[in-house]
C-alpha positions as a Markdown table, in Angstrom:
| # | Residue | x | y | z |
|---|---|---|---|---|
| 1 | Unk | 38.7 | -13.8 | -54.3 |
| 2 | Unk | 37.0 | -17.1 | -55.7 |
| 3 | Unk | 38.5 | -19.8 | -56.2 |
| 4 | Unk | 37.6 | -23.4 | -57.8 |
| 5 | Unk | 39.8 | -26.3 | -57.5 |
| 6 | Unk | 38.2 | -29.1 | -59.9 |
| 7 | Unk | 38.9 | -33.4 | -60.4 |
| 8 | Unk | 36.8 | -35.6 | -62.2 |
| 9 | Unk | 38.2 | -38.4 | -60.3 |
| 10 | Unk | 38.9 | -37.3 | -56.5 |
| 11 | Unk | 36.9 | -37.2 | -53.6 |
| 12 | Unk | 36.2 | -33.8 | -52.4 |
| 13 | Unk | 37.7 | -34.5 | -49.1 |
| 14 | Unk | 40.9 | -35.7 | -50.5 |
| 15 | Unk | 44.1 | -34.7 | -49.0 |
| 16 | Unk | 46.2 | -32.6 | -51.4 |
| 17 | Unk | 42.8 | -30.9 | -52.8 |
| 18 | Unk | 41.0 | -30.9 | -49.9 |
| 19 | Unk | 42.8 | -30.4 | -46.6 |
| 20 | Unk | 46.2 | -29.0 | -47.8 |
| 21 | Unk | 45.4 | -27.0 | -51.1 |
| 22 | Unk | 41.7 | -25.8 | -49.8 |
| 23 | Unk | 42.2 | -25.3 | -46.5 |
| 24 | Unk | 45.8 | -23.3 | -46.9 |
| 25 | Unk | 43.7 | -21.1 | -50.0 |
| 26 | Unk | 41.1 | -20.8 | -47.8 |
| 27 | Unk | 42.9 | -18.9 | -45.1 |
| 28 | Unk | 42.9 | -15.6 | -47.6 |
| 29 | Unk | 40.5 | -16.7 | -50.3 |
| 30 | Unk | 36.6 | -18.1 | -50.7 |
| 31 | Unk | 37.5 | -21.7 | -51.9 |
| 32 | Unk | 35.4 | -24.3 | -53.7 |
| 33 | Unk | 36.4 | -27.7 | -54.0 |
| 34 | Unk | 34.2 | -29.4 | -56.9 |
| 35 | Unk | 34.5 | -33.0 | -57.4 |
| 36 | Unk | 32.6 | -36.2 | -58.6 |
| 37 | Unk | 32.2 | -37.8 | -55.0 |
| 38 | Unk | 32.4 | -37.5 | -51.5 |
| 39 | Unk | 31.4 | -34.9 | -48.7 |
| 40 | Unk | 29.3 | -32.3 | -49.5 |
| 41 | Unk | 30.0 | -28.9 | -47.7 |
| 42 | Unk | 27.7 | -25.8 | -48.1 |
| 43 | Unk | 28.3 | -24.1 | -44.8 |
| 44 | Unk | 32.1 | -23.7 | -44.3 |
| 45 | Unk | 35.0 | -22.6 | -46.5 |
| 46 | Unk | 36.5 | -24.5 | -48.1 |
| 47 | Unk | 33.3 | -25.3 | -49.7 |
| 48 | Unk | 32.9 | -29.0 | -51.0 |
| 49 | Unk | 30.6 | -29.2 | -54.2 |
| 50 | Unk | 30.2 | -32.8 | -55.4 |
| 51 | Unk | 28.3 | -33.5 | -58.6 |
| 52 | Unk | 26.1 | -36.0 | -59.7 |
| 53 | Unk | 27.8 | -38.0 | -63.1 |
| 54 | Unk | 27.7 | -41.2 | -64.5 |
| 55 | Unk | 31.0 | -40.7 | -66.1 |
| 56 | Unk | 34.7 | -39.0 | -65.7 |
| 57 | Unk | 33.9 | -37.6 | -69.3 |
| 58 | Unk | 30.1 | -36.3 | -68.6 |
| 59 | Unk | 31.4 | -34.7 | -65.3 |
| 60 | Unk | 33.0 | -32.4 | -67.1 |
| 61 | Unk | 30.5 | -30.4 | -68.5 |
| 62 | Unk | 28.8 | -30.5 | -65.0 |
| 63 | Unk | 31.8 | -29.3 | -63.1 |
| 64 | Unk | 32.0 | -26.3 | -66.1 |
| 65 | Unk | 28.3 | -25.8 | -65.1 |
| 66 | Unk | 28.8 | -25.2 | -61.4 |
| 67 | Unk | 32.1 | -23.3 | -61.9 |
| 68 | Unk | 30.3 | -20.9 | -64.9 |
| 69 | Unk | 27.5 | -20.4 | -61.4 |
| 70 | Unk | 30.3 | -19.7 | -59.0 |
| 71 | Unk | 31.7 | -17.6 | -61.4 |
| 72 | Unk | 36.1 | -17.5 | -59.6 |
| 73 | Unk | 38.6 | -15.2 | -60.6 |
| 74 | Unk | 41.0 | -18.8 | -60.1 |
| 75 | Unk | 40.4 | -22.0 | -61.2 |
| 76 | Unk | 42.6 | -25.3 | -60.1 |
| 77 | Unk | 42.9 | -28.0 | -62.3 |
| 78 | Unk | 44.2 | -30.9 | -60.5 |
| 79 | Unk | 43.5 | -34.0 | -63.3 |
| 80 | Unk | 44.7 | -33.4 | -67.3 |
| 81 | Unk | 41.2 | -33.9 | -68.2 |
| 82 | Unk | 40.1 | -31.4 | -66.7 |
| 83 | Unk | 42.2 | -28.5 | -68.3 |
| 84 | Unk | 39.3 | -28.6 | -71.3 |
| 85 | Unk | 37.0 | -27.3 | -68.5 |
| 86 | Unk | 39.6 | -24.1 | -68.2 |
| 87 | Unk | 39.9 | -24.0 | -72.5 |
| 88 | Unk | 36.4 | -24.0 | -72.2 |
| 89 | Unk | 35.7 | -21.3 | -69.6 |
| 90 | Unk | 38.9 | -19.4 | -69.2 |
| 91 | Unk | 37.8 | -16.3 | -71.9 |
| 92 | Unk | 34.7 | -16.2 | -71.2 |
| 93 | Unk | 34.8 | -15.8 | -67.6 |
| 94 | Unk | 38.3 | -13.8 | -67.6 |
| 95 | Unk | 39.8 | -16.8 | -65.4 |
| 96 | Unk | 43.4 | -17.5 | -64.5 |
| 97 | Unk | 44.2 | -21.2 | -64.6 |
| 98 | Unk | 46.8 | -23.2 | -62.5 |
| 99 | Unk | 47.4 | -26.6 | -63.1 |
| 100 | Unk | 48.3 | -28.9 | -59.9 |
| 101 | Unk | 50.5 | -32.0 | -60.8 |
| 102 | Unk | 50.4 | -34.7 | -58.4 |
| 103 | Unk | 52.2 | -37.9 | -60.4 |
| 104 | Unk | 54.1 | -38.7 | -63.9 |
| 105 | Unk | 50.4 | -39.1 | -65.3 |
| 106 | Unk | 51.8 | -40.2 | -68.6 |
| 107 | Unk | 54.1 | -42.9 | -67.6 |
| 108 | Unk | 50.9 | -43.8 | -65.0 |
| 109 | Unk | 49.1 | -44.4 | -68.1 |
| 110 | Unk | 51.3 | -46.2 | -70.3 |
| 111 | Unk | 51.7 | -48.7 | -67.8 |
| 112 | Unk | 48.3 | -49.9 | -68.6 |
| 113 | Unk | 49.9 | -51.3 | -71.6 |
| 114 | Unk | 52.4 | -54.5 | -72.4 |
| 115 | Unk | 55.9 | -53.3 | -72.7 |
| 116 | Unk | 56.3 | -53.2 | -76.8 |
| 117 | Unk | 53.2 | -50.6 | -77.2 |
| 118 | Unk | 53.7 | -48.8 | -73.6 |
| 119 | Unk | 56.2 | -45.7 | -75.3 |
| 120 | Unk | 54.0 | -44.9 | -78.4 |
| 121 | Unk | 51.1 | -44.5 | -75.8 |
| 122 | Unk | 53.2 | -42.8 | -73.4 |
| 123 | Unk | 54.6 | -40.5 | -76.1 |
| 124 | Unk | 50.4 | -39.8 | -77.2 |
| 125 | Unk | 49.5 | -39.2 | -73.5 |
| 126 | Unk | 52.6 | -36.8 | -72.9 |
| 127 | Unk | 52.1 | -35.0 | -76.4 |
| 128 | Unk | 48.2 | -34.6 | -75.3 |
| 129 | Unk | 49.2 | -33.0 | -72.3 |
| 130 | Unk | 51.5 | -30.0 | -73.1 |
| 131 | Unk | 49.2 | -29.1 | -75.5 |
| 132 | Unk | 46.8 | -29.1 | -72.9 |
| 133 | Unk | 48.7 | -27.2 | -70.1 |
| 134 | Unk | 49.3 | -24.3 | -72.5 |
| 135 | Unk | 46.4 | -23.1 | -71.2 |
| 136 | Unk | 47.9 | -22.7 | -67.3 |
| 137 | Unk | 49.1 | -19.6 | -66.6 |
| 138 | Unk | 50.6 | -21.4 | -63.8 |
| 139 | Unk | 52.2 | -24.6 | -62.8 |
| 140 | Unk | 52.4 | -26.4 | -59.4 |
| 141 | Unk | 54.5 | -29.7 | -58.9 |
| 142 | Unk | 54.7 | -32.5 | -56.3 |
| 143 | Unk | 58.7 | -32.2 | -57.3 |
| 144 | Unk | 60.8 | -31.3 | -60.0 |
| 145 | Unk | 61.1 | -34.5 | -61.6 |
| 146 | Unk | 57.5 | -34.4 | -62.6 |
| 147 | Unk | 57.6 | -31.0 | -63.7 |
| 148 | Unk | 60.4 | -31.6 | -65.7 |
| 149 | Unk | 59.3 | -34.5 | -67.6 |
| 150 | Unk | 56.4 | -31.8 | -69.0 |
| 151 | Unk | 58.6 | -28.5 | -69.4 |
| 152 | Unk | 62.0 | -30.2 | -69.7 |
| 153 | Unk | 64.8 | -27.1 | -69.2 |
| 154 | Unk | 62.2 | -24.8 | -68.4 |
| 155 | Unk | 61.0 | -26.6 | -65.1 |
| 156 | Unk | 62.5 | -24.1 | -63.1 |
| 157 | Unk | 61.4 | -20.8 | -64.8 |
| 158 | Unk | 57.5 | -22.2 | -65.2 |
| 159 | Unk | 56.5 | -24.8 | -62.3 |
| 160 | Unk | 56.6 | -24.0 | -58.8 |
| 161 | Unk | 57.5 | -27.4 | -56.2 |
| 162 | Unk | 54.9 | -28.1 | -53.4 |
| 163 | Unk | 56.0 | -31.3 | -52.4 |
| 164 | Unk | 53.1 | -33.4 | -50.8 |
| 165 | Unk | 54.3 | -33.2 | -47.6 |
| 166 | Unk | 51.5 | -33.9 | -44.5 |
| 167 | Unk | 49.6 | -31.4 | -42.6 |
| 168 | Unk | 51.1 | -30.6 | -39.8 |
| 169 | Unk | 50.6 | -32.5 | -36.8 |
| 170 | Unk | 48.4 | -35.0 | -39.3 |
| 171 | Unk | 47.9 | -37.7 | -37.0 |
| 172 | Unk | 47.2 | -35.6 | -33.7 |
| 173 | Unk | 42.9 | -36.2 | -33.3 |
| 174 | Unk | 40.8 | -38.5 | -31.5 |
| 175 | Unk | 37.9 | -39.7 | -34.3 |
| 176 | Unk | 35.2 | -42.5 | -34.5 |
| 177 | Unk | 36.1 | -45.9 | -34.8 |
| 178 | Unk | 34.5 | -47.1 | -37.7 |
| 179 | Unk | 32.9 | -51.1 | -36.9 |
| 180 | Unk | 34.9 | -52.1 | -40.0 |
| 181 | Unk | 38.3 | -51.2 | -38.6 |
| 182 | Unk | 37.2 | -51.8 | -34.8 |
| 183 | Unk | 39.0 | -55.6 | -34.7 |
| 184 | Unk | 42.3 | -54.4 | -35.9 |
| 185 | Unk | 42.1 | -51.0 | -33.9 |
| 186 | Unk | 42.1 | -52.8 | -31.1 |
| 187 | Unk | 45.2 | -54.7 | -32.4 |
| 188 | Unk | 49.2 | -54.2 | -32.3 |
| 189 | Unk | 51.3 | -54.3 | -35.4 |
| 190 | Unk | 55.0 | -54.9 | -36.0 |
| 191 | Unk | 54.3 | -53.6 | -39.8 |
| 192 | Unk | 52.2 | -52.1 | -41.8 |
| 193 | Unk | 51.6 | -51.7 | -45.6 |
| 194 | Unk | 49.6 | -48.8 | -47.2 |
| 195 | Unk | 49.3 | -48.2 | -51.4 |
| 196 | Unk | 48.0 | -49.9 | -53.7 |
| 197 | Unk | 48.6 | -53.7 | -54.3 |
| 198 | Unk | 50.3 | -54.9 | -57.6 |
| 199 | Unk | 53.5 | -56.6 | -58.1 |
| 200 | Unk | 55.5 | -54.0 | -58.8 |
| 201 | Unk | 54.5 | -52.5 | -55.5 |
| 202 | Unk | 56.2 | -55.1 | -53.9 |
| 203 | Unk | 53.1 | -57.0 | -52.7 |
| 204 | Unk | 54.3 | -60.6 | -52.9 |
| 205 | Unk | 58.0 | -59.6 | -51.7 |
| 206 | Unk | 55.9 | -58.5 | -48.5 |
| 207 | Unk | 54.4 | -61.7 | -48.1 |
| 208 | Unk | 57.5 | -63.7 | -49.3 |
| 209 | Unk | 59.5 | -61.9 | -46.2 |
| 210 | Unk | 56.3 | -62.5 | -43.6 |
| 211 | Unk | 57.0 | -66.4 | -44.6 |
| 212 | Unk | 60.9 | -65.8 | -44.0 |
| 213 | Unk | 60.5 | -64.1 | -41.0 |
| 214 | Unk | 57.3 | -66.2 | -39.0 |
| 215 | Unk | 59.8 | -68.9 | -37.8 |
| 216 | Unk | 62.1 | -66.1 | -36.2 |
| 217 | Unk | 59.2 | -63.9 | -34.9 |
| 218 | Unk | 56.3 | -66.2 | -33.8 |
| 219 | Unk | 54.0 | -63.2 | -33.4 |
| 220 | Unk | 54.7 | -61.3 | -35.9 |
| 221 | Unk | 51.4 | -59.5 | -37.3 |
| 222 | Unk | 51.6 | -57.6 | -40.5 |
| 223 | Unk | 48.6 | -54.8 | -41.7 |
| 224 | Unk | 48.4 | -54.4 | -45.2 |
| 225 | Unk | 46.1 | -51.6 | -46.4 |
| 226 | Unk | 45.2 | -51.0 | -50.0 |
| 227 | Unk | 43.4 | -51.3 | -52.8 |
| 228 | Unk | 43.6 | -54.6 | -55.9 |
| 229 | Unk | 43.7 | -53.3 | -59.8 |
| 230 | Unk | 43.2 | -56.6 | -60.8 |
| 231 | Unk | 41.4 | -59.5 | -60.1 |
| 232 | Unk | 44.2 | -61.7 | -61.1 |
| 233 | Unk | 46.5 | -60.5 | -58.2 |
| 234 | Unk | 44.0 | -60.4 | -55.7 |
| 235 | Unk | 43.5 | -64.3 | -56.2 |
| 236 | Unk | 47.0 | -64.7 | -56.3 |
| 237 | Unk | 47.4 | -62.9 | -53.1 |
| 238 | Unk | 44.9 | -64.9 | -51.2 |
| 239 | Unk | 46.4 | -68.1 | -52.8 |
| 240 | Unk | 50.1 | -67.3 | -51.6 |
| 241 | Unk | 48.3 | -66.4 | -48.4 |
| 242 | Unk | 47.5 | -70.4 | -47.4 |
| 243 | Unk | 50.4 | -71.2 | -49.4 |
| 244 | Unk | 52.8 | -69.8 | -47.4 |
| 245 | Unk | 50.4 | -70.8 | -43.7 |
| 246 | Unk | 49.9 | -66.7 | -43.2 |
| 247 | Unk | 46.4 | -66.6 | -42.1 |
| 248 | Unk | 47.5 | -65.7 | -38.8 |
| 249 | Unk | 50.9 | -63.0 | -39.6 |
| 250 | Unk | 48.8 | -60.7 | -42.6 |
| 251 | Unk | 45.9 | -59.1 | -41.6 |
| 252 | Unk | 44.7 | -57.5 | -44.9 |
| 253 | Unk | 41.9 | -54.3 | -45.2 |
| 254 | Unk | 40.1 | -52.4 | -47.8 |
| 255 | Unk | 40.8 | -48.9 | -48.5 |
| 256 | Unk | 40.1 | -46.6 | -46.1 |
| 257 | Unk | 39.4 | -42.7 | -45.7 |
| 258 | Unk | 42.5 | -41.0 | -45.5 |
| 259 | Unk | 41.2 | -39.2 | -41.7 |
| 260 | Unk | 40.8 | -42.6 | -40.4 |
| 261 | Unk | 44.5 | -43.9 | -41.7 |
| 262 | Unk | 46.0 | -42.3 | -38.3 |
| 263 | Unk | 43.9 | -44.8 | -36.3 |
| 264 | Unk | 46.0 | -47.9 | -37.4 |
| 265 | Unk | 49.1 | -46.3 | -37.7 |
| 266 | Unk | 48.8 | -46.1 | -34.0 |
| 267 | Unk | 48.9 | -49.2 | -33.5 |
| 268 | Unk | 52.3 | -49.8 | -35.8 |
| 269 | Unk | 55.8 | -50.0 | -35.2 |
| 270 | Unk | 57.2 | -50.0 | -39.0 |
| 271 | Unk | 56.4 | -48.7 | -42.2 |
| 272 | Unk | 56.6 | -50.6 | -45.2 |
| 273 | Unk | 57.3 | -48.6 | -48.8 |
| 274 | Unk | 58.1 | -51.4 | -51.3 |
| 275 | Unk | 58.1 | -50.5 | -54.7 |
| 276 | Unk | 60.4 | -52.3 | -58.2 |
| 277 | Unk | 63.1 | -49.7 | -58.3 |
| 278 | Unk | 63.2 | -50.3 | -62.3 |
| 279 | Unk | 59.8 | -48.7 | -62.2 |
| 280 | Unk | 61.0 | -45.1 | -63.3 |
| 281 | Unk | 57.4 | -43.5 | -61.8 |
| 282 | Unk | 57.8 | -44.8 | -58.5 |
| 283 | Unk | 61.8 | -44.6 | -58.0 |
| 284 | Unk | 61.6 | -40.6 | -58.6 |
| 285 | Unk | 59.0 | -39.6 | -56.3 |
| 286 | Unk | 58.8 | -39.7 | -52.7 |
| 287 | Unk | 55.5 | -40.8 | -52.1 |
| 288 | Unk | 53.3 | -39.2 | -49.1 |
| 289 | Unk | 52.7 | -42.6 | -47.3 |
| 290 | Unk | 56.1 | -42.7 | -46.3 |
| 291 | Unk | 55.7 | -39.1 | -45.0 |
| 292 | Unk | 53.0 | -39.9 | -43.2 |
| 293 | Unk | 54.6 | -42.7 | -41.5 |
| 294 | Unk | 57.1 | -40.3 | -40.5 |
| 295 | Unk | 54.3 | -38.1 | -39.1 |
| 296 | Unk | 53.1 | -41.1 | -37.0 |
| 297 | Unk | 57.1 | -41.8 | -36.0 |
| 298 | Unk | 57.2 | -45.1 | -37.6 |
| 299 | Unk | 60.7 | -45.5 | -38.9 |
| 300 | Unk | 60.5 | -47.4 | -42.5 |
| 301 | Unk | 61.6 | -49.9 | -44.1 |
| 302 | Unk | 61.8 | -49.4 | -47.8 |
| 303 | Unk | 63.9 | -50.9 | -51.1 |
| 304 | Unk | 66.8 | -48.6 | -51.7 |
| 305 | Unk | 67.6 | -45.8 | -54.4 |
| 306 | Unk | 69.8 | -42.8 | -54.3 |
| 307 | Unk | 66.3 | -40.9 | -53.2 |
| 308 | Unk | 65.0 | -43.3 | -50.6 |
| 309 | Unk | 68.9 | -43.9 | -49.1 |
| 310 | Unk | 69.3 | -39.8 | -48.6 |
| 311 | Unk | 65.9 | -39.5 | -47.2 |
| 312 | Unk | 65.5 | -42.7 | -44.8 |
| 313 | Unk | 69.1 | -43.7 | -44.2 |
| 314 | Unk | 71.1 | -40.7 | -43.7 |
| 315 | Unk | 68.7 | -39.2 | -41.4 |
| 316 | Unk | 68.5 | -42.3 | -39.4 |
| 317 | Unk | 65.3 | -42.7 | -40.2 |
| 318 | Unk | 64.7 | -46.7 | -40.9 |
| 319 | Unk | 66.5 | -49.3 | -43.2 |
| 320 | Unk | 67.1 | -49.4 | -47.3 |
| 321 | Unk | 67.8 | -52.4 | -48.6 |
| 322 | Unk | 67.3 | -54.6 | -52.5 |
| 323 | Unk | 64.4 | -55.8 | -53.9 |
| 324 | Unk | 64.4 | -59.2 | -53.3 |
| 325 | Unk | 62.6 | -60.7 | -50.8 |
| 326 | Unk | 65.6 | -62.2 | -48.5 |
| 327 | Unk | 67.3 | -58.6 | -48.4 |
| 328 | Unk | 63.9 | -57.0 | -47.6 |
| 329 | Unk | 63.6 | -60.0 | -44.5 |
| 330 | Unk | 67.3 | -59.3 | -43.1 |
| 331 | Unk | 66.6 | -55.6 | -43.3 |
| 332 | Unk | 63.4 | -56.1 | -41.2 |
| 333 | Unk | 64.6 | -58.4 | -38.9 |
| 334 | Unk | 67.6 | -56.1 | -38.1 |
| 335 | Unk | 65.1 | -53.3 | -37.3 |
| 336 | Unk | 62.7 | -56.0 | -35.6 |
| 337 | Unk | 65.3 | -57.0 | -33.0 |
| 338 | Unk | 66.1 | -52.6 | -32.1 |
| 339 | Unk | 66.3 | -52.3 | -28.0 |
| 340 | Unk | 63.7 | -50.5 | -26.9 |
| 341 | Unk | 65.8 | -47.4 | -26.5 |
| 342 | Unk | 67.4 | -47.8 | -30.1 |
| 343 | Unk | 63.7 | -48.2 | -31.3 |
| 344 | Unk | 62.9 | -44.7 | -29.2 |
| 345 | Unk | 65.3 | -43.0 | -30.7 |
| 346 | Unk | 64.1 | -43.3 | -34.4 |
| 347 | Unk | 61.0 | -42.9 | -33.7 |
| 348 | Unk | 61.8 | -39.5 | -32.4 |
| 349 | Unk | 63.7 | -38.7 | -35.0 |
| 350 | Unk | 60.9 | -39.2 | -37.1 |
| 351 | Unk | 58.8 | -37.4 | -35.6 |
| 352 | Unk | 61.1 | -34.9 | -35.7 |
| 353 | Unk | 61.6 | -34.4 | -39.3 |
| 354 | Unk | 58.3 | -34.6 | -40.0 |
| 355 | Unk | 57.9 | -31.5 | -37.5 |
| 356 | Unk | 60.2 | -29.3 | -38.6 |
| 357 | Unk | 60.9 | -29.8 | -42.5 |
| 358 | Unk | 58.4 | -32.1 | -44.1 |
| 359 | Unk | 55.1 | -30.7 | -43.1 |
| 360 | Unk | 52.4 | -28.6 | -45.5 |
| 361 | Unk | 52.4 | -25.2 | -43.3 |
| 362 | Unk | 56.2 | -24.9 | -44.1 |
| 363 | Unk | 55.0 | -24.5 | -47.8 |
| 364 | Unk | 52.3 | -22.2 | -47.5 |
| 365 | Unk | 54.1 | -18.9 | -47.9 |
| 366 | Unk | 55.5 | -20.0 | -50.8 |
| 367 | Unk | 52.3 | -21.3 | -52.1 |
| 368 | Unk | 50.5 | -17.8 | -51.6 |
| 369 | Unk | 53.7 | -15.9 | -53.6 |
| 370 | Unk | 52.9 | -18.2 | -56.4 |
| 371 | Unk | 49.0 | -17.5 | -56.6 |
| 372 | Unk | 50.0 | -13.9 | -55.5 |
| 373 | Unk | 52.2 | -13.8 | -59.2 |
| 374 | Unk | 50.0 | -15.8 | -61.3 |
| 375 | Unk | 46.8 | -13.0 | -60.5 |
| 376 | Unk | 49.2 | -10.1 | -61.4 |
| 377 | Unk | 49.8 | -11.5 | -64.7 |
């Protein structure tokens, strides 16, 4: 069987379309991964098809044009926008259509917005969208929250959970060093910070604890690896930089590919996962980052919810603590000052977890079941 999966905005070696999704499909199935940018991949399945587009809108029509070529019996939708491709194409070509939700895309969106208009555009995005997804004949969810806020009570009869949980064994290859990252690579860490960089991500608490914590822990080197929405912040962030004398604690870095992430994780101790708990989108999800830091056994640090404290604390996993910037430094200064053997033991523990319960393969049998019962249909 054929199979498309289809974004107008990923890379087409992303990790939940590329090297989870495609490669797990790709086991049983002849899979094409069609996106707007990245690696192109003609010779082995999964198949990467990048096409050329000026815009998220044009690419549309483009990737409808390559999937009416490649003509799938499946097709993957894994961005809202690009469900018109499968109202488009789904009669004519006789397709079944599965829609892949990776975040609360309507509360993502209203957040654009200044607080008195963000629910009227919320409610626009969110209306938008079920109309859209009655095309799906099935449903696929990062975790029931985010299938819920689209088919409320009927979550559980219509959306299967695949968590975004790592690959298995994610971080276990030796790659290139790119020259970009080979000054840090050759560099230890006590923490590190990956996601993107806006206040309500925590970015200035981080730097608000490195200037609590510098007189306590001389060395102290913090990696912070992500990407700036706004201009505005970015300045700000450079500014509280010399402000605070942190030139020689943060060590900051572009985005990088998600392969080459394992490189500096290596060389890391903690995880940081900061986030404003008020922030409904981010306290409801367990984002993959922290995952991933569990894949690399770096116990985390992170702000505490009823989520984060069953996850991280009760497994003995790291350190919850508030959102303010002195409870985030007395957290990470308790797990700086770990023995060596206390530190050991966490770290195994995380590497544990992610080894027997939050890895990718785990989910495959359940992911085949569900493409199994949407083809029967």
């Amino acid at each position: 069987m054929k199979i498309c999966i289809i974004s107008n905005s990923h890379l087409s070696n992303d990790v939940r379309l590329y090297y989870k999704l495609g490669i797990s499909l790709a086991k049983q199935h002849e899979v094409y991964v069609i996106t707007t940018s990245g690696v192109v991949n003609d010779i082995h399945n999964p198949f990467q098809v990048v096409v050329d587009s000026e815009s998220p809108w044009r690419a549309l029509r483009i990737i409808a044009q390559k999937v009416k070529q490649i003509k799938p019996e499946l097709l993957i939708c894994v961005e809202p926008l690009t469900l018109l491709v499968a109202w488009r194409l789904k009669k004519k070509l006789g397709l079944r259509v599965i829609f892949d939700v990776h975040e609360f895309f309507a509360y993502s969106f209203s957040e654009r917005f200044i607080w008195p208009i963000r629910f009227p555009f919320f409610l626009a995005y969110q209306t938008g969208l079920k109309i859209l997804i009655r095309i799906a004949d099935g449903i696929w969810t990062v975790n029931r929250e985010v299938g819920k806020q689209l088919l409320g009570k009927r979550v559980d009869h219509k959306a299967v959970v695949l968590p975004n949980y790592p690959v298995k064994n994610v971080w276990d290859y030796v790659c290139d060093v790119p020259g970009a990252l080979e000054q840090v690579c050759q560099m230890d860490f006590d923490l590190i910070y990956i996601g993107g960089l806006t206040k309500d991500r925590g970015i200035f608490k981080l730097l608000k604890l490195a200037s609590l914590l510098k007189h306590d822990f001389p060395m102290l080197k913090i990696l912070v690896l992500g990407k700036f929405f706004s201009p505005e912040t970015e300045k700000q962030f450079n500014q509280s930089i010399n402000s605070y004398n942190l030139n020689a604690v943060i060590y900051y870095h572009e985005w990088i590919p998600a392969e080459k992430i394992g490189l500096l994780l290596k060389r890391c101790r903690f995880g940081l996962w900061l986030f404003n708990p008020r922030n409904r989108r981010m306290k409801l999800t367990t984002p993959l980052k922290v995952l991933e830091y569990l894949a690399a056994g770096l116990p985390v640090i992170t702000v505490k919810t009823p989520l984060m404290k069953a996850l991280i604390e009760h497994n003995g996993l790291g350190i919850c603590s508030g959102f303010q910037a002195r409870a985030i430094a007395k957290a990470t200064a308790k797990m700086l000052h770990l023995s060596s053997s206390e530190y050991e033991d966490m770290h195994r523990k995380c590497l544990e977890i992610a080894e027997t319960r939050f890895n990718w393969e785990a989910l495959e049998p359940q992911l085949f079941q569900s493409l199994n019962k949407v083809m029967a249909k």
